[in-house]
C-alpha positions as CSV (number, residue, x, y, z in Angstrom):
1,X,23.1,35.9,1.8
2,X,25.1,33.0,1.0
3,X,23.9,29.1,1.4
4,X,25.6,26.3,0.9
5,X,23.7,23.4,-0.4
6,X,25.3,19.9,1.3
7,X,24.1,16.8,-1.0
8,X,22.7,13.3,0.2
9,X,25.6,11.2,0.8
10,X,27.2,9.7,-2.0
11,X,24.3,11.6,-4.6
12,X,26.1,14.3,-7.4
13,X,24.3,16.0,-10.2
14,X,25.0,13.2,-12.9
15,X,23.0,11.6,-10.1
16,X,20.0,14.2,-10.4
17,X,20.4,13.6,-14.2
18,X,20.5,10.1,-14.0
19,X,17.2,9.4,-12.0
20,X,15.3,12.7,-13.9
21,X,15.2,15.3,-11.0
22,X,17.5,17.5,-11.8
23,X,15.1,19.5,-13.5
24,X,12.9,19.9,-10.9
25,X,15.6,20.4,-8.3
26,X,17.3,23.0,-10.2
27,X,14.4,25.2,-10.8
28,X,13.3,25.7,-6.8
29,X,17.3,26.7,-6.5
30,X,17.9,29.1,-9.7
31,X,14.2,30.6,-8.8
32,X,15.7,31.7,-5.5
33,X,18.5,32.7,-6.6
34,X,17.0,35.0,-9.3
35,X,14.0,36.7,-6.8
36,X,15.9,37.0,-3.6
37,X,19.4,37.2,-4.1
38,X,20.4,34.5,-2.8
39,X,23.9,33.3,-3.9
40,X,24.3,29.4,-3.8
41,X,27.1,26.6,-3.9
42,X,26.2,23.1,-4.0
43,X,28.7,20.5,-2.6
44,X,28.3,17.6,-4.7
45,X,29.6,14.0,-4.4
46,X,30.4,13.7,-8.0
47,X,33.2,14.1,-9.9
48,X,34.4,16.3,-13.0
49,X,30.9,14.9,-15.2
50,X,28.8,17.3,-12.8
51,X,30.3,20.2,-14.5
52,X,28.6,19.2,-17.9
53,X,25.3,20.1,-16.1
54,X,26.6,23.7,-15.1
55,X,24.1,25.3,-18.0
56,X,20.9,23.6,-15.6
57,X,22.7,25.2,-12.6
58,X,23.6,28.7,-14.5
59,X,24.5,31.2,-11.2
60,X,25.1,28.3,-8.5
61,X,28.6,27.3,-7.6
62,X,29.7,23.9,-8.0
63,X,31.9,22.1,-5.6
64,X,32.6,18.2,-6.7
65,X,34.1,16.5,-4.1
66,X,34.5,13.1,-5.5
67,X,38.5,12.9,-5.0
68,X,38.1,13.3,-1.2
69,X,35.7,10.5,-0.4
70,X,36.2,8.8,-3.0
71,X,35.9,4.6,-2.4
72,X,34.1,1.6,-3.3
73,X,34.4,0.4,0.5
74,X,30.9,2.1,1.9
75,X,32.7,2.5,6.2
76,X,36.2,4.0,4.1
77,X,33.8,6.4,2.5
78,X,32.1,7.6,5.2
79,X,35.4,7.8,7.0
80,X,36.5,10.1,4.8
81,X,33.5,12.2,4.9
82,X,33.9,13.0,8.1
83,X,37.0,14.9,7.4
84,X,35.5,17.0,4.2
85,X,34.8,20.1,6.8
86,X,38.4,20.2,8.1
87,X,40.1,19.8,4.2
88,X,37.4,22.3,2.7
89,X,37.2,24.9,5.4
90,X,38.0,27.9,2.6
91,X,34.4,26.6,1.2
92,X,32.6,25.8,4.3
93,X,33.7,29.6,5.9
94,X,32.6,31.2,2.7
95,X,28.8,30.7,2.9
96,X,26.4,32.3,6.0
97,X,24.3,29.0,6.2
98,X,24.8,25.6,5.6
99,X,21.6,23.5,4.6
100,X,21.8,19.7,4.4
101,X,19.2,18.3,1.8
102,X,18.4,15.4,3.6
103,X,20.0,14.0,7.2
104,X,21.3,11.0,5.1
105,X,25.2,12.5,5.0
106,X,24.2,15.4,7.6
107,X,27.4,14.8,9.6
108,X,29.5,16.5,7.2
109,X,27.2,19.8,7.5
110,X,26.8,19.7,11.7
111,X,30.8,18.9,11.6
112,X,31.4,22.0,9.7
113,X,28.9,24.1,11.9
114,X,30.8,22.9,14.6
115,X,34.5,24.0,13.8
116,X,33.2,27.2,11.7
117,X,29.7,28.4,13.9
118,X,27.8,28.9,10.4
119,X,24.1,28.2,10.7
120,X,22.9,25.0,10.1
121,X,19.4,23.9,8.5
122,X,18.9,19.9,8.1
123,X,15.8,19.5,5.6
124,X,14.0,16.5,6.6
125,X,12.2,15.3,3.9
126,X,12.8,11.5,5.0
127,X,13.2,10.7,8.0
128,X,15.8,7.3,7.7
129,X,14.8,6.7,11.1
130,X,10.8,6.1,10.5
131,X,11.5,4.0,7.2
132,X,13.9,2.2,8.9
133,X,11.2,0.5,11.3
134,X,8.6,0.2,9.4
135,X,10.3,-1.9,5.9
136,X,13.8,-3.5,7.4
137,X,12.9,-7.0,7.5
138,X,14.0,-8.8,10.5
139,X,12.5,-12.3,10.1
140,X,16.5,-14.4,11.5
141,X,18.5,-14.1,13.6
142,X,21.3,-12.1,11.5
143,X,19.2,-9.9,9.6
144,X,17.7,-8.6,13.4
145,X,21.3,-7.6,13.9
146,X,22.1,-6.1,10.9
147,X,18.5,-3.7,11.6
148,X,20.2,-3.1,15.0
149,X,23.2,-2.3,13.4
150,X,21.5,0.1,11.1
151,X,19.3,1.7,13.0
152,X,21.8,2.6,16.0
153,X,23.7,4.3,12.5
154,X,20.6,5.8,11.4
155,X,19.4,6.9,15.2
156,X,22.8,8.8,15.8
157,X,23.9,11.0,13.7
158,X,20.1,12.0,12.8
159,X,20.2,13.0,16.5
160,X,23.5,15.1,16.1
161,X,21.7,16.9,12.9
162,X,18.7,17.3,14.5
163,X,20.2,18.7,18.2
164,X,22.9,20.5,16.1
165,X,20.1,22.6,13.5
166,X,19.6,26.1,14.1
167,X,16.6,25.1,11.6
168,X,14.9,22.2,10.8
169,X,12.4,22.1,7.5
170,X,10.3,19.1,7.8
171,X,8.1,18.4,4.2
172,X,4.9,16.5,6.3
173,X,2.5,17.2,9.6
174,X,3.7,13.6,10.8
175,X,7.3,14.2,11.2
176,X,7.1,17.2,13.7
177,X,5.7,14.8,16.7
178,X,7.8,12.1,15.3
179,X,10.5,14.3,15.7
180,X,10.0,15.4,18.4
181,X,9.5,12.2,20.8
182,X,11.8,9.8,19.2
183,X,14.7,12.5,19.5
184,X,13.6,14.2,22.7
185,X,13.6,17.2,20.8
186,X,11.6,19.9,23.6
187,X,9.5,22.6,23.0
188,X,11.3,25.1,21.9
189,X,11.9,23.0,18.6
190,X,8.7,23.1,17.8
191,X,7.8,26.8,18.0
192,X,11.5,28.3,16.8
193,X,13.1,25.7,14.8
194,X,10.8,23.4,13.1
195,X,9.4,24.6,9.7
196,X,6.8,22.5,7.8
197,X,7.3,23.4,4.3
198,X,5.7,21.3,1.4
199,X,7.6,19.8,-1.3
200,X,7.2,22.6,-3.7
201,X,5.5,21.7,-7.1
202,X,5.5,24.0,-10.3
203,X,1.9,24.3,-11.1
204,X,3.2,25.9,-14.4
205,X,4.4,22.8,-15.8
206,X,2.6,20.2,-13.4
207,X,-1.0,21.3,-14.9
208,X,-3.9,19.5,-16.7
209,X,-4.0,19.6,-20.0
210,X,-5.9,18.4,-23.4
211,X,-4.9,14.9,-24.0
212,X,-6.4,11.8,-24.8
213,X,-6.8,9.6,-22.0
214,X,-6.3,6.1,-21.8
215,X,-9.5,3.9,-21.0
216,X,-8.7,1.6,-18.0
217,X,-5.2,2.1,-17.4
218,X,-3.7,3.1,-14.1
219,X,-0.4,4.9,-13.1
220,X,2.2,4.2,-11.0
221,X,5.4,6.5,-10.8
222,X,8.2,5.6,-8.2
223,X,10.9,3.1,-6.9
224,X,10.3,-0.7,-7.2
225,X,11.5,-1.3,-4.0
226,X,9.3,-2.6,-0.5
227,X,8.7,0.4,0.8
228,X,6.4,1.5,-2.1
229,X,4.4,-1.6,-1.6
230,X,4.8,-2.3,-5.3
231,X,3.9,-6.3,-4.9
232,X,0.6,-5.8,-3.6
233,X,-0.1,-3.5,-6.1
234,X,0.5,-5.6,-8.6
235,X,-1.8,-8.5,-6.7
236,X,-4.6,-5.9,-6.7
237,X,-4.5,-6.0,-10.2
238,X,-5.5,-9.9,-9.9
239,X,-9.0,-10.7,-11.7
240,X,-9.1,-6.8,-13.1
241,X,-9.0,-8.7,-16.8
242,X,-9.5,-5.1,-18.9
243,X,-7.1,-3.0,-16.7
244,X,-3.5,-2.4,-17.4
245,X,-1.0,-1.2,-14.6
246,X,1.9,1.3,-16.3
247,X,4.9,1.3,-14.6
248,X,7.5,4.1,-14.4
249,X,10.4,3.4,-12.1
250,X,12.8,0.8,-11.8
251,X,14.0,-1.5,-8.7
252,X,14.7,-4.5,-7.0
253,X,11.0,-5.6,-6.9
254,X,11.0,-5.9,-10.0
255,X,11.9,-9.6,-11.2
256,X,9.2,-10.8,-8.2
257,X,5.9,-8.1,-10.1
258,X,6.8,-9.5,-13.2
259,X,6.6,-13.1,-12.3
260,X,3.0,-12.3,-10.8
261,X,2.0,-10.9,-13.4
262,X,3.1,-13.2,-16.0
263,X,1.2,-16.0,-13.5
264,X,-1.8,-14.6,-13.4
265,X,-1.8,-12.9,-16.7
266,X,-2.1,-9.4,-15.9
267,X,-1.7,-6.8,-17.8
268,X,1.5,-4.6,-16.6
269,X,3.7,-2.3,-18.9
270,X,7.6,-1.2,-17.5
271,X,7.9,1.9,-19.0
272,X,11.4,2.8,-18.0
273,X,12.5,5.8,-16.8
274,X,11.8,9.6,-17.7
275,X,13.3,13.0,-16.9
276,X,10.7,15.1,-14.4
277,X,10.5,17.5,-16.8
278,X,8.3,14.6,-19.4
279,X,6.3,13.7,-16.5
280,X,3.3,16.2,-17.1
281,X,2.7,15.2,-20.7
282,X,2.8,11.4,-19.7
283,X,0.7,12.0,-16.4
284,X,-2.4,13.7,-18.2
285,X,-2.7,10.8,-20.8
286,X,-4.2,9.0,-17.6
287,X,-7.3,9.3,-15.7
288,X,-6.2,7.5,-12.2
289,X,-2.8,8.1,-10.3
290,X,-2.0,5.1,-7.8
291,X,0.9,5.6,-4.9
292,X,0.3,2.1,-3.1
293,X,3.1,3.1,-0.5
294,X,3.5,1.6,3.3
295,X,5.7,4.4,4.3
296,X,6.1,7.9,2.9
297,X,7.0,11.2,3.6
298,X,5.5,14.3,1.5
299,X,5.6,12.3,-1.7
300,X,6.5,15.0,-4.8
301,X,5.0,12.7,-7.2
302,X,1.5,12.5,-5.9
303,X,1.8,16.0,-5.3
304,X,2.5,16.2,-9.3
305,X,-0.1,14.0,-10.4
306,X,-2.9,16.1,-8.7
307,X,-1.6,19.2,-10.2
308,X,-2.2,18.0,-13.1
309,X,-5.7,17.1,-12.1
310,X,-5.7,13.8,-12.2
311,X,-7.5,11.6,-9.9
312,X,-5.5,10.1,-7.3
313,X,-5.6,6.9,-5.0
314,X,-3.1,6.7,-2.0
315,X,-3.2,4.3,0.9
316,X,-3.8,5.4,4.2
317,X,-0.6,6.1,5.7
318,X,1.3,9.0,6.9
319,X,2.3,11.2,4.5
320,X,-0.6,10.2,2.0
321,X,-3.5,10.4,4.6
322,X,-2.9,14.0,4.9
323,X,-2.5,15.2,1.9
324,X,-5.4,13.4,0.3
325,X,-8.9,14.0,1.6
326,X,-11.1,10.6,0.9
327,X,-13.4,11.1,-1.8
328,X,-12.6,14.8,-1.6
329,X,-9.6,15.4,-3.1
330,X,-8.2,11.9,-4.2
331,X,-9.1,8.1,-2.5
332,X,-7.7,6.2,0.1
333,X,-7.6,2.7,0.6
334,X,-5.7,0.4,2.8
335,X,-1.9,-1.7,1.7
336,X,-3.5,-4.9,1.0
337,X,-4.2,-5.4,-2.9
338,X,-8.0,-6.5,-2.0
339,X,-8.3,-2.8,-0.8
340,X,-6.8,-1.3,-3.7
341,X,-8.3,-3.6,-6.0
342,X,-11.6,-2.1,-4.9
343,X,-10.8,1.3,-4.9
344,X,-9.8,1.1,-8.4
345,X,-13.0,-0.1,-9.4
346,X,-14.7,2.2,-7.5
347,X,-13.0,5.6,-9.0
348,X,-13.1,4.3,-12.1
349,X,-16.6,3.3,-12.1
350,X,-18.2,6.8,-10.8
351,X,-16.9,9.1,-13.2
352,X,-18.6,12.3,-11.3
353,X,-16.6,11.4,-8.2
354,X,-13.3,10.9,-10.4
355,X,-13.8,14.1,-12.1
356,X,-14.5,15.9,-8.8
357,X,-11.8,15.0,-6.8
358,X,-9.2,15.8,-9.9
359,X,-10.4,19.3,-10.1
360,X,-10.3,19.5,-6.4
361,X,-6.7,17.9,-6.1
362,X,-5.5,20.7,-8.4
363,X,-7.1,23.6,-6.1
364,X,-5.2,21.8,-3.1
365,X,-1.6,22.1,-4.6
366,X,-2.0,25.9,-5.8
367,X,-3.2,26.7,-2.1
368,X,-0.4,24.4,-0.3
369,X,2.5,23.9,-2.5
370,X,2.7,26.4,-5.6
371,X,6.2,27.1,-6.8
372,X,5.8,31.0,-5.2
373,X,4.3,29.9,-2.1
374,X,7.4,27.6,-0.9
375,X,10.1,29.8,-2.4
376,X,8.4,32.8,0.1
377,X,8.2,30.1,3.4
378,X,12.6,29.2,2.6
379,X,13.4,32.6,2.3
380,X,11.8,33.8,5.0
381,X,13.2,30.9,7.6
382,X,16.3,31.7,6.1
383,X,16.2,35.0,7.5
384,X,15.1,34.0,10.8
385,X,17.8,31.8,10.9
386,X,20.6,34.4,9.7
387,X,18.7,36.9,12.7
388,X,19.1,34.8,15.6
């Protein structure tokens, strides 16, 4: 069986590198490939530097395609995109399936299932669509048009992938209804071509283990941007005097937390960034995980945090709500920083509670999203798709 592994738009393994995740990404890939024989290419948006990461990609064929799209000029860019299946149709003929890792760039892969008849699974593991409506701010006159503008993008060529897939994985419970009204997708989607498969996490690495954890400080791992609610979380930190909120993750919100904090003297640390494959030894020197998101989809570093047994709060939104069980297996609390502010306290303050829900975060992830588990559920929708 041969697969060919379509990037995000514009993304390339010095990309992966770059932001820590190649690691991570890597692994799930090279496991397959190793255990079921599957022979992979990735087609890559990058350029000659992705070849200096072949080592972390040992078996997996890389295609670069930098020189056919490339552009500073984001509408030339995705012009020429929309030509890579008719220039590269030795590669795209080559493989059995084609599997785009997320719809962001999908046209390229429906394109090429279109002129060649390959099969043609879109992983959904953020839906552009959802995000789209629930962060783009449209507060004038101009910025309503340029949501419009986006989301009539967004909206159409997330229909063609989805319409177009002989598979569809989605990575969270919400997105099949989603799916399934907002791109009239019928029935038949949901029983024959919608997989939910969790974002795999390897409970090998991602694991509790005997460090010294810091007294009163709290975790957050993730973009600085709106969607991860990052300026409320800082505001819930308001009047929490022996508390300290680490930071790992840069972003545009950046400039904006650190003037709050620096107002109302809290206590806030910018770490940087990290590979994935640091994240364990950093996440078990703390006792509370905090993902203060407004919009999510199966969010792998929550999923990592409670593998490694650590206490988590999440707000109560899709994608966090049902993964985390209150007071079970992590807390919820709502977006605003008076709700987050509390629920900090609260964990923190009832160590039997904090300690119970760790151990019972890490049981969750080696019964829903073990490193076996997930590589079992691809391979076998990969056959399924191959036997239609």
């Amino acid at each position: 069986m041969k697969a060919l592994l379509v990037f995000t738009f514009g993304m390339s393994l010095y990309d992966w590198h770059e932001s820590g995740i190649i690691f991570r990404e890597n692994a799930f890939y090279n496991e397959i490939l190793k255990n079921k024989n599957v022979e992979y290419g990735f087609l890559t948006y990058g350029d000659q530097r992705d070849f200096n990461y072949a080592n972390l990609v040992e078996g997996i064929h890389l295609f670069p395609i930098s020189k056919y799209v490339n552009s500073k000029n984001f509408l030339l860019k995705f012009i020429k995109s929309i030509f890579l299946p008719f220039r590269l149709k030795k590669l795209f003929v080559n493989f059995d399936i084609i599997k785009a890792f997320q719809t962001y760039g999908s046209w390229v892969s429906f394109i090429a299932k279109i002129l060649y008849g390959k099969k043609l699974i879109i992983r959904s593991g953020f839906i552009m669509l959802r995000a789209t409506k629930n962060v783009f701010k449209r507060n004038n006159l101009r910025s309503y048009i340029k949501y419009l503008m986006r989301y009539s993008f967004i909206f159409l060529f997330e229909l063609f992938a989805y319409k177009m897939a002989d598979g569809i994985i989605v990575t969270s419970d919400y997105d099949i209804p989603f799916l399934i009204k907002y791109y009239r997708l019928n029935k038949k989607y949901k029983k024959n071509r919608i997989r939910l498969i969790y974002n795999y996490i390897d409970e090998s690495v991602f694991k509790p283990l005997a460090i010294t954890k810091k007294d009163k400080h709290i975790i957050y791992i993730g973009n600085l941007r709106r969607g991860k609610n990052v300026i409320n979380l800082v505001k819930a930190f308001i009047g929490l005097k022996d508390f300290h909120l680490d930071i790992i993750g840069e972003g545009e919100d950046r400039e904006e937390m650190e003037k709050i904090a620096k107002k109302h003297n809290i206590n806030i640390n910018f770490l940087g960034l990290f590979p994935n494959k640091e994240l364990p030894q950093i996440l078990n020197q703390y006792q509370i995980f905090i993902l203060p998101s407004i919009d999510e989809g199966n969010p792998k570093v929550l999923l990592e945090a409670m593998s490694c047994g650590i206490a988590c709060i999440g707000t109560n939104i899709q994608g966090i709500n049902n993964i985390i069980n209150h007071k079970k297996n992590g807390y919820l609390c709502e977006t605003n920083p008076e709700s987050m502010r509390e629920a900090i306290v609260k964990v923190y303050g009832d160590k039997n509670l904090r300690i119970s829900m760790a151990n019972q975060a890490r049981e969750f992830i080696l019964d829903n999203c073990s490193f076996r588990t997930i590589i079992e559920k691809e391979y076998s929708f990969y056959n399924e798709i191959l036997n239609k």
